[in-house]
C-alpha positions in Angstrom: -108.7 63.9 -78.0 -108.7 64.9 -82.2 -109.7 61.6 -83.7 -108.9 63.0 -86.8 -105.4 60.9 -86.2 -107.4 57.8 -85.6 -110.3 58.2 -88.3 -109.7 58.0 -91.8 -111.9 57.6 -94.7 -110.7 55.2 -97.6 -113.1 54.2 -100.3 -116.2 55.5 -98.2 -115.4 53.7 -95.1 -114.1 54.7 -91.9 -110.6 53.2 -90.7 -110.4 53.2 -86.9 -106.4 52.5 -86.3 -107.2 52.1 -82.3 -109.1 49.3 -83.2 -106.5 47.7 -84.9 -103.6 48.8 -83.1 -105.1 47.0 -80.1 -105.4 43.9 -82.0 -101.9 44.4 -83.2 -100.6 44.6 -79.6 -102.6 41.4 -78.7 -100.8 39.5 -81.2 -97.5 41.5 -80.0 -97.8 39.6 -76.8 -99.5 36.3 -77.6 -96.6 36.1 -80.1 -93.7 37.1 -77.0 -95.3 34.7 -74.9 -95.0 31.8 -77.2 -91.4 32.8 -78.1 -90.9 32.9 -74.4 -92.1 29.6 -73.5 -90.4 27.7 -76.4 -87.1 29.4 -74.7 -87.7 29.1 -71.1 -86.7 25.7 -71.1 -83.0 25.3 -69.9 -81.0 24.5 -72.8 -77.7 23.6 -72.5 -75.6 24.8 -74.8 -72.3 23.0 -74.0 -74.2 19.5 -73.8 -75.4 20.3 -76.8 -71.6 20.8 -78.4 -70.0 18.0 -76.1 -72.5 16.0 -77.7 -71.6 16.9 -81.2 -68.1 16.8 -80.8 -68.7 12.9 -79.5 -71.0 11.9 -82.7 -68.2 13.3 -84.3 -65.5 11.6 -82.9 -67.2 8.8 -83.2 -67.7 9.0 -87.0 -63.8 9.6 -87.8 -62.7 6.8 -85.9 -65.6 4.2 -87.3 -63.2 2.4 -88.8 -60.0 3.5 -87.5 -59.6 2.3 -83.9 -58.4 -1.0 -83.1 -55.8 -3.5 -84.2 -54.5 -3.3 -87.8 -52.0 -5.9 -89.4 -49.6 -5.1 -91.6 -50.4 -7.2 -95.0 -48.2 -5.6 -97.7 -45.7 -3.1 -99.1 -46.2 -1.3 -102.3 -44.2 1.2 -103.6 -45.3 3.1 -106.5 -46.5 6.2 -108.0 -49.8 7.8 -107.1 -51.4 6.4 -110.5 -49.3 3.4 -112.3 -48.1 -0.2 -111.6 -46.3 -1.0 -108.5 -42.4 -1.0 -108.9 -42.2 -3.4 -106.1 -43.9 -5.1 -103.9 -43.7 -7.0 -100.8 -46.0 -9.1 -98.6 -45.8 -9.4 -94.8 -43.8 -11.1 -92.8 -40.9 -8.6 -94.7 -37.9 -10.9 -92.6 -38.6 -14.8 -92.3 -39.6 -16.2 -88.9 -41.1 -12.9 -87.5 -44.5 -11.5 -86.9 -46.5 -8.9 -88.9 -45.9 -5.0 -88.0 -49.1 -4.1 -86.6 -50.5 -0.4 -86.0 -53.2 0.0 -82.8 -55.5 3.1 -83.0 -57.3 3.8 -79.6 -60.5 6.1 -78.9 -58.5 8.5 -77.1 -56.4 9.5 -80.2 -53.5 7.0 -79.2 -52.1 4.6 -80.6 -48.7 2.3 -81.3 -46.6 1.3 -84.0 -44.9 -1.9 -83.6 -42.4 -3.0 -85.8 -40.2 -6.2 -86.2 -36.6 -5.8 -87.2 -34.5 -8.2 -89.2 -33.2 -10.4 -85.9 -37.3 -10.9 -85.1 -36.7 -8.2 -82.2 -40.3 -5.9 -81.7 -39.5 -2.4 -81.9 -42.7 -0.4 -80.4 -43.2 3.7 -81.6 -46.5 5.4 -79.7 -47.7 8.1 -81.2 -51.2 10.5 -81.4 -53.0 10.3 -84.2 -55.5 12.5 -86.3 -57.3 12.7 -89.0 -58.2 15.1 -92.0 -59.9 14.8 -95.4 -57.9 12.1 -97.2 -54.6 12.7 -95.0 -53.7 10.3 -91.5 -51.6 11.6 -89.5 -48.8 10.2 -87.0 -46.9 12.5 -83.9 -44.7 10.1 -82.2 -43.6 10.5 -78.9 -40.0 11.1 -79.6 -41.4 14.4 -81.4 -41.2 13.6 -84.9 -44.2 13.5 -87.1 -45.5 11.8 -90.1 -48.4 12.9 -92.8 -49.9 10.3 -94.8 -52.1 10.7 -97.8 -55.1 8.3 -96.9 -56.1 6.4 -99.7 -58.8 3.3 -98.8 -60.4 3.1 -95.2 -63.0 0.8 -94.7 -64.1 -2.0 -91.9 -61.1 -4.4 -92.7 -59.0 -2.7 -95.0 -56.3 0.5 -94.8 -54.0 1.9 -97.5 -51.9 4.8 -96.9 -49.1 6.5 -98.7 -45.8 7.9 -97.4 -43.6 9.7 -99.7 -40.2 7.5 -100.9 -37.9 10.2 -99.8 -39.2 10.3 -96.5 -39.3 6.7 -95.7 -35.7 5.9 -97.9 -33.1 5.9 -95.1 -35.5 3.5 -93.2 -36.3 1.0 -95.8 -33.3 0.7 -97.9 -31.9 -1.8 -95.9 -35.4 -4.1 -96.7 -35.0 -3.0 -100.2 -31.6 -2.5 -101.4 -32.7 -2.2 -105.3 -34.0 1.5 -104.3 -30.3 2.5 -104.3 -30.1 2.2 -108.0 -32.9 4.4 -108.7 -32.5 7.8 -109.6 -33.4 10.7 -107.2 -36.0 12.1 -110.1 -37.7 8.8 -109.7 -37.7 8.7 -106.5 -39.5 12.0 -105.6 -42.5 10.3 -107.5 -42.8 7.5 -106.0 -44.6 6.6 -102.5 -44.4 3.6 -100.3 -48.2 2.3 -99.9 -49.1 0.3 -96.9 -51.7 -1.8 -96.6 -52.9 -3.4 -93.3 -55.9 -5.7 -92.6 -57.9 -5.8 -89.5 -58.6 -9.6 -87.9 
């Protein structure tokens, strides 16, 4: 074979690329073998995701699931003072409404009306950045600007004008207002968990 392919001179030395190029595939295959080894191993890819989704799920509802209270009622703007505002129990001689988040995504609503009688919603819940969200079994839904979660405490906001036919009959000085003034204000609710 012409070794003039293999043989060069550079700088008055001779350059043997067969030398080299068998080094070269030496490290070719020490370097597949340790990629192969480090892969062999059985990796379970949906473990892996089922696992992620869990610590995930986990995370979102940290402070979410359980038993909430129902403390007060604030209805306001976003920003500004509260144009009024009402602790629990809203009727005298009844309980607290309370709102129960399970693991699952589940949850229930309960509700006292004016004669003391318990009025229970269940619903699915979610959540997204800074909204809470409510589909209720009888197919209506709800979307709730989020505004303070932590271990004991949760605030959210429900637009007035969505909530007016069901709380005017609590608040009957929301009749007066103007309809201007009542697309900027939102009914905050605050519940406590025991």
């Amino acid at each position: 074979m012409n070794t003039l392919f293999f043989y060069f001179k550079i700088l008055g030395k001779n350059i043997n690329f067969r030398y080299y190029l068998k080094r070269m595939r030496k490290l070719v295959i020490f370097l597949g073998l340790v990629l192969f080894l480090f892969t062999a191993c059985e990796i379970k890819d949906n473990d892996t995701g089922d696992r992620l989704e869990k610590k995930w799920n986990e995370f979102v509802q940290k402070h979410f699931v359980g038993e909430w209270t129902a403390y007060k009622v604030d209805i306001r703007p976003l920003i500004g003072p509260s144009v009024i505002e009402k602790t629990y129990p809203l009727f005298p001689g009844c309980k607290s409404d309370r709102l129960v988040f399970d693991k699952n995504y589940s949850g229930s609503m309960s509700k006292y009306l004016p004669n003391c009688e318990e009025e229970i919603k269940e619903f699915i819940w979610y959540h997204k950045l800074g909204e809470l969200g409510f589909q209720f079994k009888d197919g209506s839904t709800s979307r709730t600007i989020l505004l303070d979660r932590s271990e004991k405490t949760l605030v959210f906001a429900v637009p007035l004008k969505e909530m007016l036919n069901e709380i005017s009959t609590i608040y009957p000085e929301l009749n007066e207002l103007e309809q201007a003034t009542i697309d900027l204000l939102f009914v905050n609710y605050i519940y406590i968990k025991q």
